[in-house]
C-alpha positions in Angstrom: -8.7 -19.0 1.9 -9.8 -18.9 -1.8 -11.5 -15.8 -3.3 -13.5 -16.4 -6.4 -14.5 -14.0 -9.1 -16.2 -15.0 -12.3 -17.9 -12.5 -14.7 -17.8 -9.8 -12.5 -16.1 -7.3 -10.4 -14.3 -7.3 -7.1 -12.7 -4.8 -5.3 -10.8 -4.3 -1.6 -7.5 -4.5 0.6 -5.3 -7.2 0.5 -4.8 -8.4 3.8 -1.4 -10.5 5.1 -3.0 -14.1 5.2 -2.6 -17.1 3.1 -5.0 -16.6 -0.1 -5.6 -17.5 -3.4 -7.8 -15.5 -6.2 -9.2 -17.2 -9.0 -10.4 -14.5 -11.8 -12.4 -15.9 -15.1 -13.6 -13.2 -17.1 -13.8 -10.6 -14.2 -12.1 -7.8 -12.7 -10.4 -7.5 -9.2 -8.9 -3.9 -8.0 -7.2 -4.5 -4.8 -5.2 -1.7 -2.3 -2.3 -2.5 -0.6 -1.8 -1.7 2.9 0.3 1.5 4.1 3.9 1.2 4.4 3.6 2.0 8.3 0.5 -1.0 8.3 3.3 -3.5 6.3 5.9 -2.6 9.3 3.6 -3.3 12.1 2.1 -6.6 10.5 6.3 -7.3 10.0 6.7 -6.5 13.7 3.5 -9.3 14.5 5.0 -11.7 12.5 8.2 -11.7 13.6 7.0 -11.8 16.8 5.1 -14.9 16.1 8.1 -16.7 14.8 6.9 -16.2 10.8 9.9 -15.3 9.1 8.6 -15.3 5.5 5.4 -13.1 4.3 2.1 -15.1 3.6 1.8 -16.1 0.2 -0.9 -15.1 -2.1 -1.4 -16.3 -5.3 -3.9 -15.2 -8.0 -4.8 -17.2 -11.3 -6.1 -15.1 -13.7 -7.8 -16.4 -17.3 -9.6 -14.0 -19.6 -9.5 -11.3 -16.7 -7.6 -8.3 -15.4 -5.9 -7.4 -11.8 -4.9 -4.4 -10.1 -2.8 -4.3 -7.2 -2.6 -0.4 -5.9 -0.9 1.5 -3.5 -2.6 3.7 -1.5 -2.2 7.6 -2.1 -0.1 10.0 -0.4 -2.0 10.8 1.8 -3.4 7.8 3.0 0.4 6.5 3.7 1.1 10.4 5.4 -1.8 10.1 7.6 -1.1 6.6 8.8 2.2 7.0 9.5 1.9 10.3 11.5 -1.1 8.9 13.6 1.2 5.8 14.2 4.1 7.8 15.8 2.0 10.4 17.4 0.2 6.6 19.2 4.1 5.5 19.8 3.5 2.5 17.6 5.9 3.3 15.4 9.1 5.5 15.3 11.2 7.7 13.2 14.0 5.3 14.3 11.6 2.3 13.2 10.9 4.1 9.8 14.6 4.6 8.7 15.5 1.0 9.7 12.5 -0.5 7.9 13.3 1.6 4.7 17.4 -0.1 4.8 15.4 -3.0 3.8 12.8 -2.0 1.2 12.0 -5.5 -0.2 10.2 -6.4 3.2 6.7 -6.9 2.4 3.7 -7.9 4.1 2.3 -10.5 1.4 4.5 -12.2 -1.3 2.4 -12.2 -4.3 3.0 -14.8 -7.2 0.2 -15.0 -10.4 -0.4 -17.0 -13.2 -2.3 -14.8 -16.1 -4.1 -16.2 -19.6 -5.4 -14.0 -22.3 -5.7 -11.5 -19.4 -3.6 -8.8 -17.5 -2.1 -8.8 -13.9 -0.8 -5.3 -12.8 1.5 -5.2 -9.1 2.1 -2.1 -7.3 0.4 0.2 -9.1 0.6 3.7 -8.3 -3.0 5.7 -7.8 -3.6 8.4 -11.1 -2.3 12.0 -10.5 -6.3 13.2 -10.2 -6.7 10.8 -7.4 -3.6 12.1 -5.4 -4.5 15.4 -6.0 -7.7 14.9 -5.2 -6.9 13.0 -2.0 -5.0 15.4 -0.8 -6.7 18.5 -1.2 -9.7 16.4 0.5 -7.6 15.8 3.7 -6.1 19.3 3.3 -9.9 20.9 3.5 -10.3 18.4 6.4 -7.4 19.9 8.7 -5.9 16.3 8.9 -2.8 17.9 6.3 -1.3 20.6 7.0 -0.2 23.3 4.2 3.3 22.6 4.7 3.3 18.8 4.3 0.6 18.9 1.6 3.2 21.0 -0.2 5.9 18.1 0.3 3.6 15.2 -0.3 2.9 17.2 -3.9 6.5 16.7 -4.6 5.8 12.6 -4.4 3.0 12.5 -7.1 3.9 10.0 -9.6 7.2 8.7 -7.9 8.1 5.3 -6.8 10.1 3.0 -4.4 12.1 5.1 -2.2 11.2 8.2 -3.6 8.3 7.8 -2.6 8.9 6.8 0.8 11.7 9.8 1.3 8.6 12.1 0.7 6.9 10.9 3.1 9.7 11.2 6.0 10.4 14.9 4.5 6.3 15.3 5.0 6.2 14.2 8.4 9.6 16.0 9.9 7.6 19.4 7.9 4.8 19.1 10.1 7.1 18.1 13.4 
C-alpha cells in the first residue's frame, strides 16, 4: 500500500503491513503501537509463518517525519488490560523484553532537504498530562502513576522496566 502526502499534513498509527510513504513538502506525525500491541502482532506473525517484520519504507523530499511512541500511560494501560484478558503474561513480557530489537514494522527511509525522526519519545507536558488525565479517570492508580512518573523522558529498557515496576505496584 502506498500513502501519499504532498503539501500538507498527515497524522496516525503505523500499522504492521507492507507500506510505503511518499512525503513532498508535507508533514506526517505517526504513533507507534504499544509494546504489549508489537508482542501480540509478533505472536500472529509467527504464527503465520512470517519470520521477518513488514517493511515500511518512507521517501521523504522537502518534508519532515515523526515516528512517536506512545505515552506512559497509553503503554501501562494496554499492557495491564492485556494480562488482566490473559492475552499476554508477565512470563510473556520478560521473555519479549530478552529480545528488545523485535519489532513489529522494520522501518527504512530515504530523506532530501527534509527531516525523518524514528522513535520519538512524546514531550514531558504530554506525559504528564496523559497521566494525570487517566489518573482523574480511575484507569491509574496513585501508586503506579507514581512509578510511571519515574519513566518520563527515559528510553529503551528503561522505559520498559518502568512499566513492569508500574504494573507489579498495582498487582
Amino acid at each position: 500500500m502506498i500513502h501519499v502526502c504532498i503539501m500538507g499534513g498527515h497524522e496516525g498509527v503505523i500499522r504492521p503491513e507492507k507500506k510505503i510513504y511518499f512525503t513532498l513538502m508535507g508533514g506526517v506525525q505517526l504513533k507507534r503501537n504499544t509494546v504489549a500491541r508489537q508482542l501480540l502482532t509478533y505472536r500472529l506473525q509467527t504464527q503465520q509463518g512470517l519470520a521477518k517484520p513488514r517493511t515500511q519504507f518512507f521517501l521523504t523530499i522537502m518534508g519532515g517525519v515523526d515516528v512517536r511512541l506512545p505515552t506512559l500511560a497509553e503503554e501501562f494501560i494496554d499492557l495491564r488490560e492485556m494480562m488482566n484478558s490473559g492475552s499476554l503474561s508477565m512470563d510473556d513480557w520478560d521473555k519479549a523484553m530478552a529480545d528488545i530489537s523485535r519489532s513489529d514494522v522494520s522501518v527504512s527511509a530515504f530523506t532530501l532537504m527534509g527531516g525523518f525522526h524514528e522513535n520519538v519519545l512524546p514531550s514531558e507536558n504530554e506525559e504528564i498530562e496523559s497521566l494525570a488525565v487517566q489518573r482523574h479517570l480511575g484507569n491509574i492508580s496513585d501508586s503506579a502513576g507514581e512509578v510511571l512518573q519515574y519513566g518520563i523522558g527515559r528510553k529503551d529498557a528503561e522505559r520498559r522496566a518502568t512499566l513492569r515496576r508500574a504494573v507489579m505496584a498495582e498487582v
